[in-house]
N, C-alpha and C positions, 0 to 999 in steps of 0.2 A: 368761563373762559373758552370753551368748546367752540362757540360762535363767534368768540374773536380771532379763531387761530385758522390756520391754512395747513395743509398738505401742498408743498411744492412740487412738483415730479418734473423734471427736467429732461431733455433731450432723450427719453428712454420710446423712440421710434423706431420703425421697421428700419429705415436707413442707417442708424447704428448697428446692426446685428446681422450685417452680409458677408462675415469673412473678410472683409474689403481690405487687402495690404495697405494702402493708404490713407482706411480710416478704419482703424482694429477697433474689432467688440472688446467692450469691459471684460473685466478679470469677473471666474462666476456666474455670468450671466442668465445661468437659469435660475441660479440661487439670488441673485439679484433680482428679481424680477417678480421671484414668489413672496421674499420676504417685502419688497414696495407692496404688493397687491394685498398683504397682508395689513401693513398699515394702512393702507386706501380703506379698506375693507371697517376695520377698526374706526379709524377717522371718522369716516362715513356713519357709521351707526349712532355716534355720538353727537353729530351735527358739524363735526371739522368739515368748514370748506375743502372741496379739493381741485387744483388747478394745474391741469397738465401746459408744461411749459416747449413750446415746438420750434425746431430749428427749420425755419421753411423758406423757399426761397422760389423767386420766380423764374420760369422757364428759360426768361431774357437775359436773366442773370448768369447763366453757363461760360458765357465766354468771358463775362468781364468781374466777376466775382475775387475778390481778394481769399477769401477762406476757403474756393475752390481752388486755387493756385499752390493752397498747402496742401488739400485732402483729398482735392478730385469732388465732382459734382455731387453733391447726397442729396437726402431729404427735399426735392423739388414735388414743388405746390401741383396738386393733380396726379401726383404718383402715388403706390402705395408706402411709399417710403416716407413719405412728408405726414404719416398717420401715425398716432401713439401701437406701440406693439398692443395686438388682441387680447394676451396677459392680463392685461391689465383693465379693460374691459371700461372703458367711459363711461359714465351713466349720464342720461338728461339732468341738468341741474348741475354739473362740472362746469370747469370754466376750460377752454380751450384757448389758447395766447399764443400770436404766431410771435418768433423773433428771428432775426439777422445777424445778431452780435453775442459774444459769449457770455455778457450779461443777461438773464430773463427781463432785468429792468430798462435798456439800454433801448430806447426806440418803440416803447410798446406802452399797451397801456396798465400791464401789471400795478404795477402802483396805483391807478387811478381805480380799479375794482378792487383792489385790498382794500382802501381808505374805502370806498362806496360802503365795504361790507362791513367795516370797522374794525379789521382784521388788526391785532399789533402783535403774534406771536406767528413764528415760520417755524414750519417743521422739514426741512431741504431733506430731498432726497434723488435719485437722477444719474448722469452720468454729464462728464466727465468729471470727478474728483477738482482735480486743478487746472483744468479748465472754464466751462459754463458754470459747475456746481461755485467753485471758487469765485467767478466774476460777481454772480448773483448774488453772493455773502458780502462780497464788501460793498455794492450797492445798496443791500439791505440796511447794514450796518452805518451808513451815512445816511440813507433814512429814517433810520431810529424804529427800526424794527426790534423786535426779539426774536434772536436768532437760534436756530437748533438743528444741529445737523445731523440724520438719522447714520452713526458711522459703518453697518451692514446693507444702509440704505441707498448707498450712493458707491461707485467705482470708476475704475479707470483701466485700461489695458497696462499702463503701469505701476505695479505693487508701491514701490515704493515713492512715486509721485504720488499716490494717492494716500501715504501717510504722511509723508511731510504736508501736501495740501491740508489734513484732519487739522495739524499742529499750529499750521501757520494762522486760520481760521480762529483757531481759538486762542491763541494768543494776540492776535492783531485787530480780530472783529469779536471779540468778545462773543464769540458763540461756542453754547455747550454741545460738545458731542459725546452726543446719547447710543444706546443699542434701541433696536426697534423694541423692544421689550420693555425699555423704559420711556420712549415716543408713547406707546401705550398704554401705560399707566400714566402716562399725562394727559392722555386722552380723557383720565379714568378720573383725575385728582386727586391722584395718589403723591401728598405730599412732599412722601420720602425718595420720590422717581429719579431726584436728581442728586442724590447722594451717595448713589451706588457706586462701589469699587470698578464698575463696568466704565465710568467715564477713566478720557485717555487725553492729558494727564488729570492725576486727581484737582478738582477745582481748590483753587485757593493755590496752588505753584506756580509760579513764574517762572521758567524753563530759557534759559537763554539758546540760540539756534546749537549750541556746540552740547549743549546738553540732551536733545530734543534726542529720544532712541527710536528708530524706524523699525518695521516689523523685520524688512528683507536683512537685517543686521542682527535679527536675534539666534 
């Protein structure tokens, strides 16, 4: 299965992580950042694909850009901001995927190098929770991926946007959210990876939204 699966990484760029008041780093961020490199690292050793996913845009697009008109200009193509953070370290043989919209899949060719490589299992990890991280799941999830979302692997500047995105994910797109620890032992095939009390909620509940517990509530 190693060879059929993926490492996602998502918008985790230089241009995410400038302080920017109008476009806040993740919550965590350095801890973010070791424990992704950590499963890249993992991944990698085992033959998981891994595909950094980049929010890029062109230089022309500054003035007339819809999602700079919420955030202000980022990640522009030729900058170093438009690069994956050095953390995390690319290697020759990574897939590098530019996008434009909060989906990875939405305009690009992600899907057509998944299917090349015969990829049918995602392992999402990145940033924004319920934003890009979110678009890409339910794309995924109408392409009939297997979906897995790494839930120390991914963040958002808001806590608790970022666990109701975990919940809504796994109740709506049918993906499990895993700890990197158990992304890892799935790396490993280790059977029991997805049976851990670590997943949130335990698999097999159906949670209506009024039931769903958020962390920032506990």
């Amino acid at each position: 299965m190693s060879k059929r699966s993926a490492v996602i990484v998502i918008d985790l760029l230089n241009g995410f992580f400038k302080k920017n008041p109008t476009l806040p780093d993740p919550l965590n961020e350095q801890g973010l950042l070791k424990i992704v490199r950590r499963v890249i690292d993992a991944g990698r050793d085992v033959g998981v694909n891994i595909v950094f996913i980049k929010d890029n845009f062109l230089p022309e697009e500054v003035p007339i850009d819809k999602h700079f008109k919420i955030y202000g200009p980022h990640c522009v193509i030729g900058t170093p901001d438009a690069e994956v953070v050095p953390e995390l370290d690319p290697k020759p043989g990574d897939f590098q995927i530019r996008k434009k919209h909060y989906s990875a899949f939405n305009s690009t060719r992600l899907d057509a190098v998944l299917r090349e490589l015969d990829v049918r299992r995602l392992y999402i990890t990145g940033a924004w929770t319920e934003a890009c991280v979110q678009h890409t799941v339910v794309d995924a999830f109408y392409l009939n991926y297997e979906i897995i979302v790494v839930r120390d692997a991914v963040s958002s500047p808001h806590r608790e946007a970022h666990e109701y995105a975990l919940n809504y994910m796994r109740q709506y797109h049918r993906a499990k959210i895993v700890t990197s620890d158990q992304a890892i032992a799935l790396f490993k095939q280790d059977p029991e990876a997805l049976n851990s009390n670590a997943l949130i909620p335990p698999e097999g509940e159906n949670l209506s939204y009024k039931e769903w517990t958020l962390a920032s509530r506990k």
